[in-house]
C-alpha positions in Angstrom: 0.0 0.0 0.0 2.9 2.5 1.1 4.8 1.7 -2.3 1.3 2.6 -4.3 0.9 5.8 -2.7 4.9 6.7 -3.1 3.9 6.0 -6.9 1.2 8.4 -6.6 3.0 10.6 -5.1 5.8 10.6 -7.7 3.3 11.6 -10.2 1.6 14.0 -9.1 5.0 15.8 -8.2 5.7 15.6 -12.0 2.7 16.5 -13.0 2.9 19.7 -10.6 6.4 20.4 -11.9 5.9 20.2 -15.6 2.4 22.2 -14.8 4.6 25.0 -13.9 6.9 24.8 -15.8 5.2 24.9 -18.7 3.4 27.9 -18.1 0.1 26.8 -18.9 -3.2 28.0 -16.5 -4.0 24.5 -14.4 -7.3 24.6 -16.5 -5.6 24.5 -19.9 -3.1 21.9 -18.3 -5.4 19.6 -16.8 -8.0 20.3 -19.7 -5.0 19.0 -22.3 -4.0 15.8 -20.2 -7.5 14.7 -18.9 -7.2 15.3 -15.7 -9.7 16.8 -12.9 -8.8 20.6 -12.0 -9.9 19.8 -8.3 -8.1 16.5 -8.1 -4.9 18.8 -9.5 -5.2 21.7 -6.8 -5.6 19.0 -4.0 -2.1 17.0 -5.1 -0.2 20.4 -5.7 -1.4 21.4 -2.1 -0.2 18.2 -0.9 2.9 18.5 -2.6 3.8 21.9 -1.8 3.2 21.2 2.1 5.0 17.9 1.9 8.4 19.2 0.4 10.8 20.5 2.9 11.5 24.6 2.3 14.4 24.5 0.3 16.9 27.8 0.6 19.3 29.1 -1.8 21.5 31.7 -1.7 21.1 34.8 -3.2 23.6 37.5 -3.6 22.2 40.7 -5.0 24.7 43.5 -6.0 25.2 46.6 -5.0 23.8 49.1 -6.8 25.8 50.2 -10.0 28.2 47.0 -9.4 27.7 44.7 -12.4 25.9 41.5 -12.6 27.9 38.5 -13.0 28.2 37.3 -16.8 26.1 34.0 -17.1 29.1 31.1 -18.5 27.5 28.2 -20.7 23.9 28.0 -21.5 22.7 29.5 -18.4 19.4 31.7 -19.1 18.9 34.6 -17.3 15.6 35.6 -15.9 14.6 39.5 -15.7 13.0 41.1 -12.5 11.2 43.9 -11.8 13.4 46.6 -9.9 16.7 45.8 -12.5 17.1 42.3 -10.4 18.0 39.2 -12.6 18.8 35.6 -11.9 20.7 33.5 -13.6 19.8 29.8 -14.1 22.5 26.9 -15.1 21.1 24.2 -16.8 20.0 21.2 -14.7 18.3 23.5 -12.3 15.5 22.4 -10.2 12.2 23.8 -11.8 10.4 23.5 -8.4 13.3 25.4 -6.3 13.3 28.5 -8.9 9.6 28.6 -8.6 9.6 28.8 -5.3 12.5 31.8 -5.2 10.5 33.4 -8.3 7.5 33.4 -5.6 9.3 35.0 -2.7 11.2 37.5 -5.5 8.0 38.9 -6.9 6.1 38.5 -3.7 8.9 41.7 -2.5 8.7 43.4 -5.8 
């Protein structure tokens, strides 16, 4: 029974994270893949309260000191208030949308 609901639980957390990632409205995303909207809302609840608060460390520059230039195939992302961040690939979606959630929740 436990391994069944660690399966469930495992897909629901990809389901969340490519949900977000993609940037679709839960409707559109649920509408696309069959799902139920409510069914959706409860697992991303569950899984948002079940992850541990993950921290990362930011440093922000001083102002007029330049921003650090991204090396590979990094993307960087455009704040309001002339903040970036820059993301190297094989970044955790769910971490930088939690940080993008506490950024623009100061903005």
């Amino acid at each position: 029974m436990k391994r069944e609901r660690t399966k469930e639980w495992a897909k629901w957390r990809g389901l969340v994270s490519e949900q977000i990632a993609s940037g679709q409205s839960i409707a559109v995303f649920c509408r696309d893949r069959g799902l139920r909207d409510w069914q959706f809302y409860e697992w991303k609840k569950q899984v948002r309260e079940g992850e541990p608060a993950k921290f990362v460390s930011v440093k922000v520059p001083a102002a007029g000191e330049p921003a650090p230039v991204p090396t590979g195939k990094a993307i960087e992302i455009r704040l309001p208030r002339g903040r970036s961040l820059i993301v190297e690939p094989g970044f955790d979606a769910m971490h930088l949308c939690a940080l993008l959630s506490v950024l623009e929740a100061e903005a």
